[in-house]
N, C-alpha and C positions, 0 to 999 in steps of 0.2 A: 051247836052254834048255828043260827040262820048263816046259809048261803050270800043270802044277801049282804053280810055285814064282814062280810071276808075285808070288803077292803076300807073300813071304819077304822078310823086313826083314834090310839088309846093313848094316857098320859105316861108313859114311865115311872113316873113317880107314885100315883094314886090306884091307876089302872082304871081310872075313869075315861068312859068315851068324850073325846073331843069333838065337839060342833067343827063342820071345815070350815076350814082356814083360821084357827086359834091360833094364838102365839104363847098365850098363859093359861094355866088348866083353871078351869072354874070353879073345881072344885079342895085343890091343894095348893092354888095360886102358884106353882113350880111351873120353873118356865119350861115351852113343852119342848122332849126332843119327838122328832115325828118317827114313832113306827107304827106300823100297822096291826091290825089283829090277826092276821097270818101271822105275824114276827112274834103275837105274845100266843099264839096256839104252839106255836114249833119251842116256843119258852118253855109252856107248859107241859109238851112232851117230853122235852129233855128232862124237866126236872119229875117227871111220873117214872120214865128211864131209869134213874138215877135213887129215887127210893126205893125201885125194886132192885138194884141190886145190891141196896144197904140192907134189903131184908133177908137179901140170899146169903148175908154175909154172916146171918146167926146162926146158920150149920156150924155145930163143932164136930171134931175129930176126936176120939176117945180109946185107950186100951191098943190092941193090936189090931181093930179094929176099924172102920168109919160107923160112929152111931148120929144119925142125924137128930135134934132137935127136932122136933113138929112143932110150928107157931100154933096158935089156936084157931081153933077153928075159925074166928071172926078176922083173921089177920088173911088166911085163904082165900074167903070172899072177898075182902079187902083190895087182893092182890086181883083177882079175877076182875072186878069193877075194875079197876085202875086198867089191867089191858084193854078190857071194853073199848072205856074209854079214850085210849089213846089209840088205838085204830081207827074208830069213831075221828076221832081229829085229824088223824094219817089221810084217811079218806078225803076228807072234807078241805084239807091244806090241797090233796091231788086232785082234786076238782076244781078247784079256784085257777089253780093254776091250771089247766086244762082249759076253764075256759077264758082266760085273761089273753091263753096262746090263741085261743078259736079267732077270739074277737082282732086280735092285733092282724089274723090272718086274712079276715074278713075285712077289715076296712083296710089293709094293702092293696086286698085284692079288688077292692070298690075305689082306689084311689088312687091304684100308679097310674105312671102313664103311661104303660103298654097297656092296660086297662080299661083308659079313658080315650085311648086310641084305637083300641079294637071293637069300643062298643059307638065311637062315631064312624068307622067307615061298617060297621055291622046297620046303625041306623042309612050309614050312605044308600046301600047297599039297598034298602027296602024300602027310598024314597023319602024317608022320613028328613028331609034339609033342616028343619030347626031343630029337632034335636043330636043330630048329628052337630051341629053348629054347637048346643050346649056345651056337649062331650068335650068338643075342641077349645071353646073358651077357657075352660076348667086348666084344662092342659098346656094351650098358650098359656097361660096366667101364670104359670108356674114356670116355665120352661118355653120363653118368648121365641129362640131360636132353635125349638127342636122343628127341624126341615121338613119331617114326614106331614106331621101337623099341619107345616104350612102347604104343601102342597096338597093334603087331604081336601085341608079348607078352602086352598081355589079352585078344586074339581066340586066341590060343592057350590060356590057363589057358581062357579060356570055355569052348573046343571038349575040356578033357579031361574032365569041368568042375572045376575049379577056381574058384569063382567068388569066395573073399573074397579069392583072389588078382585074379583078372580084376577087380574090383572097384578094389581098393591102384593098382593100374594105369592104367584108364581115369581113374582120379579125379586121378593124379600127372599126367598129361597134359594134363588140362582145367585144372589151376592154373599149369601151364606157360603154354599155351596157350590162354585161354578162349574162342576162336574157332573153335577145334577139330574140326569137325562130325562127324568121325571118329569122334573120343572119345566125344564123346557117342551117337550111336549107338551105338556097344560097351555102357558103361552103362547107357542104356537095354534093350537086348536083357536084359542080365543083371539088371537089378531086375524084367522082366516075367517073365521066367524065375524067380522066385523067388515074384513075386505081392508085392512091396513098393511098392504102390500111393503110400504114403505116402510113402517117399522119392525117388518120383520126382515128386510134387507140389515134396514138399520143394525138391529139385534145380531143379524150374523156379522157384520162385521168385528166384531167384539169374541169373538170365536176364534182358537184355535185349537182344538180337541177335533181331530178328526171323527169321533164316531158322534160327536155334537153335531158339527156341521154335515154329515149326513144325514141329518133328521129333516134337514133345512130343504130338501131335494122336495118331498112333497109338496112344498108350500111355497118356493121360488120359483119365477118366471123366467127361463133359461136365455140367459144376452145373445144377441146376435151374431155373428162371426166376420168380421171384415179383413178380406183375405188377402185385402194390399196393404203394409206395415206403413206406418209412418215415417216421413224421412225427405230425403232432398231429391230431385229430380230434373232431367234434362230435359224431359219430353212431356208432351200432354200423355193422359193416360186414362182407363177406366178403371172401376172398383166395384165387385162382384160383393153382396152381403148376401147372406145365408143363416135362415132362422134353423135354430139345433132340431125343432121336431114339428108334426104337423099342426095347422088347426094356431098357428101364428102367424100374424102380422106385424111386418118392419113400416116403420116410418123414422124417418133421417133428416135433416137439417144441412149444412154446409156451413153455418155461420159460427160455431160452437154452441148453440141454446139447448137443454135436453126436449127431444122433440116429443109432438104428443100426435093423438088421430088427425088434428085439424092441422099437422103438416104432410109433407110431402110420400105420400106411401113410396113402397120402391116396390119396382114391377121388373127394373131389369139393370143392366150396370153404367153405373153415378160417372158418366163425363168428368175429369177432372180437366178443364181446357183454359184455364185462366192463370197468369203469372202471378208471383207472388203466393201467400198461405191460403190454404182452404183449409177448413177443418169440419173435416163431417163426424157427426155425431148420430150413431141411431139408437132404437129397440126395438123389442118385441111386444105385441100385445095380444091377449087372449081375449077366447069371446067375450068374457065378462069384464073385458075393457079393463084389465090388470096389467101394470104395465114390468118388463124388464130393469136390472139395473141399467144405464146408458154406457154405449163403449162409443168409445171415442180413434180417432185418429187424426193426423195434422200432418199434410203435406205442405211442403213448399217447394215451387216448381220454378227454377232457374235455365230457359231457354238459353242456349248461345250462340249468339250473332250470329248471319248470315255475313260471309268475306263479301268488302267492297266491290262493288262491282270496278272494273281498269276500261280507263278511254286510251282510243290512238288513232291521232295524236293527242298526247295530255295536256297540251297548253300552247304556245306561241303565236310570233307575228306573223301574218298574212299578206299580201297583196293581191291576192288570188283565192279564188274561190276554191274551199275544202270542206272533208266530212267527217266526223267524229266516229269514227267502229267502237261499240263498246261488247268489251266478254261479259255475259251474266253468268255469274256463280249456279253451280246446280240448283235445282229446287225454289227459286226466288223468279220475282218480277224486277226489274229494272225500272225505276221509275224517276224522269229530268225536269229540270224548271230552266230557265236563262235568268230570272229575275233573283236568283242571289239566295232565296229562302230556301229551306229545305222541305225537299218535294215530298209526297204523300201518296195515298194511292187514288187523290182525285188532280193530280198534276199529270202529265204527259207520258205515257206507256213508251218506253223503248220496243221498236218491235225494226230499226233497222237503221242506216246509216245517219248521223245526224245532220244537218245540214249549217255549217257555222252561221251567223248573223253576221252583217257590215258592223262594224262596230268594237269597241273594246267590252265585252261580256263574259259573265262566268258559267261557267255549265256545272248546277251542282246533281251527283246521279246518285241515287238509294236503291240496295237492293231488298225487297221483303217477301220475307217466305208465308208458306201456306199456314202456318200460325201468326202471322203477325209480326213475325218479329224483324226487327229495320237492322240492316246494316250501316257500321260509318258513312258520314254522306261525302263523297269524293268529290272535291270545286278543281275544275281546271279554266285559266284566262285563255281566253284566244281572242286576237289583237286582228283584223281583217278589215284592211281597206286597199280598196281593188284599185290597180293601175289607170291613171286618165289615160283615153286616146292619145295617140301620138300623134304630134305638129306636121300638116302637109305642107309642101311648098309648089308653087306654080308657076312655070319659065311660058309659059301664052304668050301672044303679041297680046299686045292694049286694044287693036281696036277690035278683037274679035268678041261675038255675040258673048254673053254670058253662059248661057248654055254649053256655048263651045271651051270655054275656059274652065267651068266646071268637069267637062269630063276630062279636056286636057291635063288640067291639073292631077285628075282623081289616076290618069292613067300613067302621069309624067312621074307622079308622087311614090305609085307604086314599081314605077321603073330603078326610081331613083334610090326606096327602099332595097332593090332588089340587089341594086348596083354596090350597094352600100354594102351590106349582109357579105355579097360576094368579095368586095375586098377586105372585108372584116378578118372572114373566113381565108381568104391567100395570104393575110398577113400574119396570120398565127399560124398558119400550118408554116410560111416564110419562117419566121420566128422557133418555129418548136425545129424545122430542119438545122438552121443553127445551132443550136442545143444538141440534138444529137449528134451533129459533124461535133461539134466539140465533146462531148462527154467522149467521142469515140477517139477523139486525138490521146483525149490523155489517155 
């Protein structure tokens, strides 16, 4: 029987060969069942089998004896043909099959997909990008998310370049797969190759696999180090930044904005001397004008008062002229107004006694330190209206010159003051003797 016809579909019924894909035999009109002509060779040896050992079966037994029959001669040959041929067909059944296996092994091995995978990164490998891209279609096609593939394929769009392909790729990989280390490296190669600093910040945030985010160290711009924390404070102060390694540049802000080259570089430590929040923000940047992620910090700085400065005397009525001593607090300026408003440091410097004004006025006094900062404003009244001259009287005769009556007077008046004073003075020491004779009686 031709090789070729090993695997020709026969009728069961007729044993006529079947045109493929028949349903009715053509030539016994039975409907067909399908076997093959392997199925009716291994019939037809069974049944060659099977008459040869109806033939062995005409030996008889005889006497005390075995006497065999001999068939004739032509049943010999007979018998001879018939194993011919059914070895003949033994053969011919272990060929078919032999190569039904070759062929099944053959296009496994032309169509898995470790197959289809090993001869695209074999074409990778020797430059060949579109057929290596074949290889991989083949294999997508089948098996959308097998990972190898997909990263195969974006080290190939990388290498043509291709990159917002190599890109679609590595990324469909990593959401496969997000342990990937593969992928990620692809991706990263191709966002530094682009200079998209930010999405590969981006990309690490999304990271927590420590031996992922170590890949990321290549490829990141190391933050700055701002070595005063964030937080409340009583004092002005300064703030040291420090780039992690050489061959970088800080630039910083104060307003919160993320800064860039066209702000303020820092050459040495940030004044923090303003009340109220600051908040500085810097980075680093590299020669190739890449920038860090921004670290940030937010002080708020709560100065507290300078103690009022104290007058003395603090307030009262006068008839007489007086001066005001004021204590200034350590560290501060003492600064007065009399017009009621509170004073400043373009208002009047305390630097010594004050001298009160005629009048009912207020003295308001501010102490302010060397930041600026005002203490309570302390008002004290002081009421000062100085005594009139005292009334002379004049005992002159009438008709003396005027001149002479002037000084008479000037000299009688001060007699008479004096006169006065002295009995003033006898009658209270008079008085206070009284008092003690009595206090001593009782």
């Amino acid at each position: 029987m031709d090789e070729n016809n090993t695997n020709m579909t026969v009728c069961s019924n007729c044993g006529a060969v079947l045109p493929e894909g028949s349903v009715i035999c053509p030539n016994c009109g039975q409907e067909v069942q399908m076997i093959s002509a392997v199925d009716v060779l291994e019939e037809e040896l069974l049944k060659e089998i099977v008459d040869e050992k109806n033939l062995n079966d005409d030996t008889t037994e005889t006497g005390n004896g075995t006497e065999t029959e001999t068939a004739p001669t032509t049943g010999t040959k007979k018998k001879k043909q018939n194993k011919t041929r059914r070895n003949l067909i033994l053969v011919i059944v272990i060929a078919a099959a032999a190569v039904c296996v070759f062929a099944g092994i053959m296009y496994r091995n032309t169509h898995s997909e470790t197959y289809l995978l090993r001869r695209a990164q074999q074409e990778y490998d020797q430059k060949d990008y579109d057929s290596s891209l074949t290889f991989l279609n083949q294999l997508l096609g089948r098996d959308p998310e097998n990972v190898d593939a997909l990263v195969l394929e974006g080290e190939v769009y990388a290498a043509i370049p291709d990159y917002a392909s190599a890109e679609n790729c590595f990324l469909t990989a990593i959401q496969l797969d997000p342990d990937c280390a593969e992928a990620y490296e692809g991706i990263l190669k191709v966002y530094d190759a682009q200079g998209k600093q930010s999405e590969i910040q981006a990309l690490r945030k999304t990271v927590t696999n420590p031996d992922i985010l170590a890949l990321f160290d290549a490829y990141i711009i190391p933050e700055p180090e701002i070595k005063v924390e964030s937080g409340t404070y009583t004092e002005y102060f300064s703030v040291e930044i420090r780039a992690p390694k050489k061959g970088l540049t800080i630039y910083y802000t104060l307003n919160g904005m993320t800064p860039t080259s066209k702000d303020t570089m820092y050459t040495s430590p940030i004044e923090i001397d303003a009340q109220g929040i600051t908040t500085l923000t810097a980075v680093c940047m590299d020669e190739d004008g890449n920038y860090s992620e921004p670290v940030t910090a937010v002080y708020q700085v709560e100065l507290a008062k300078p103690d009022m400065p104290k007058a003395s005397p603090d307030g009262g009525e006068f008839d007489y002229e007086r001066t005001v001593t004021v204590t200034v607090p350590a560290g501060t300026t003492v600064y007065y107004s009399w017009t009621n408003s509170e004073p400043d440091e373009d208002s009047y410097r305390y630097t010594g006694p004050i001298t009160i004004p005629e009048g009912n006025n207020v003295l308001s006094l501010v102490a302010i330190d060397a930041n600026g900062n005002r203490s309570e404003v302390l008002r004290c009244n002081y009421i000062f209206y100085p005594q009139t001259s005292p009334q002379t009287y004049s005992y002159s005769e009438e008709d003396q010159s005027q001149d002479t009556d002037e000084e008479e007077e000037s000299y009688e008046s001060t007699d008479d003051a004096d006169s006065y004073d002295d009995e003033e003075w006898y009658d209270d020491t008079e008085d206070n003797s009284d008092e003690d004779s009595n206090e001593g009686e009782e």
